[in-house]
N, C-alpha and C positions, 0 to 999 in steps of 0.2 A: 795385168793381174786382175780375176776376174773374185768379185765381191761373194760369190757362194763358197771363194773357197778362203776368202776372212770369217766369212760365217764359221766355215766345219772348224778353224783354227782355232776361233773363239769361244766356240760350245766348247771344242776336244778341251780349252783350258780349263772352264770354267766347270766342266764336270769328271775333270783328272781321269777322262777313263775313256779310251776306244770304243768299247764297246758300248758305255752310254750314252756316246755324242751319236754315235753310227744309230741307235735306236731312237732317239729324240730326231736326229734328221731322216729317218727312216731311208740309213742308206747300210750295205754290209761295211762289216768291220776295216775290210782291207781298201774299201772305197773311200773309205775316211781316212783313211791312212797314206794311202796312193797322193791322196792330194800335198800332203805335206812335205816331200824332197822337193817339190816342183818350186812351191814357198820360200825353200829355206836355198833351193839355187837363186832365183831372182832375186834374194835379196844378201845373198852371199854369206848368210850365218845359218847357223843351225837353230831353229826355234822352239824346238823340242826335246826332251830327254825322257826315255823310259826308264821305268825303275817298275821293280815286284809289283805295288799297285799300281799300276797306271802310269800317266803322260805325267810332265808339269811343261812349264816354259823353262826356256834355258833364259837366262838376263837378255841376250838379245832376244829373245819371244817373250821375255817379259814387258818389256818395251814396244814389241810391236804390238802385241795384244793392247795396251793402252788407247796407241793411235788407232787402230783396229776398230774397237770399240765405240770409239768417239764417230768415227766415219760409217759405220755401218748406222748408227743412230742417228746419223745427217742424212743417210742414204732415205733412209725410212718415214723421215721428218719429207722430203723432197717428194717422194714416193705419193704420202696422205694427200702434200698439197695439189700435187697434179689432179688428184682424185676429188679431192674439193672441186678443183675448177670444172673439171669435166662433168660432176655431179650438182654443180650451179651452190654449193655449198660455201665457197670461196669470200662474195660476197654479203656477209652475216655483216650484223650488228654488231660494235666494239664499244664499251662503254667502259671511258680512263678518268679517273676519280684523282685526282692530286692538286697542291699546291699550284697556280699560274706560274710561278718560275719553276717549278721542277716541270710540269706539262711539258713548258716552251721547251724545255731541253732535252728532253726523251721523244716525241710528234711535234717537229717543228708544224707550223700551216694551221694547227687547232686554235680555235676561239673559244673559251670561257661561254658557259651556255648560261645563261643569268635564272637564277630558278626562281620557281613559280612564286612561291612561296616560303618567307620561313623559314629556314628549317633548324636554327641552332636556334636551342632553349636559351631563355637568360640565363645567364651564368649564377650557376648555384650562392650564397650567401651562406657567410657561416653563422657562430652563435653570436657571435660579436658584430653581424649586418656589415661585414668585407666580404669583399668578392674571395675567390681564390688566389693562390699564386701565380702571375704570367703563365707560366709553361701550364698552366692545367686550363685557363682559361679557352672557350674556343673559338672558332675564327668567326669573325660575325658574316659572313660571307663565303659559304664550301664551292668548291670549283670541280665543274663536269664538265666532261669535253664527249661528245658522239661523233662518230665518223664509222666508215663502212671499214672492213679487215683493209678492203684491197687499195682504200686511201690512203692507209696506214703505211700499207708494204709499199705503195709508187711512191709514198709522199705528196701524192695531192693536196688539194684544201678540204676543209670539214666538208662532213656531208649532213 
């Protein structure tokens, strides 16, 4: 199954209409069309239905269009990142802001980068000279973790 022709299935759905998927992919009408018995053999249903206006999915091309969907956007996702690395873009600067136990558990390998400075205000006081309620109070110590993207994606140690 080759992925241009998830594409024309996915547009023909999402724009109910032959002739608009065939213009947006700038191919003729019957080209976009041709593609779709080929589909609907390999995968032993029929994914399509015409009616007066246009295309829709039949339940099993409503189904595949889902997965469809999802995989074309992983395709594309896969697609940028090669292009990151080939374009030296890959390795950028990642900068993860959270709680030390949530960090540890989302980028195992990150240390706690201890700041510079400061930087939670005292905790506001009200009219009666008490602090706030717990939950509004804040952390006397915020946690930043730096590491490169491609540290991130091997799972190396911070950088």
């Amino acid at each position: 199954m080759e992925l241009t022709v998830w594409r024309t299935f996915v547009t023909m759905c999402r724009l109910g209409s032959l002739s608009a998927a065939a213009a947006e992919l700038h191919h003729t009408q019957s080209a976009v069309y041709r593609q779709i018995p080929g589909l609907d053999r390999q995968l032993g249903a029929a994914l399509i239905e015409r009616h007066a206006r246009g295309v829709r999915p039949t339940p099993a091309g409503e189904v595949f269009r889902r997965h469809a969907v999802a995989t074309l956007d992983e395709a594309d996702r896969a697609v940028r990142a090669v292009r990151e690395v080939r374009d030296g873009a890959f390795d950028r600067p990642l900068a993860v802001g959270a709680t030390p136990s949530l960090a540890a558990g989302i980028v195992p390998g990150l240390r706690p980068e201890p700041p510079a400075a400061p930087t939670a205000p005292a905790p506001a006081r009200g009219p009666e000279g008490r602090r706030g309620p717990p939950h509004v109070r804040r952390a006397a110590r915020p946690f930043t973790c730096r590491a490169s993207w491609a540290t991130c994606v091997t799972g190396g140690g911070a950088g």
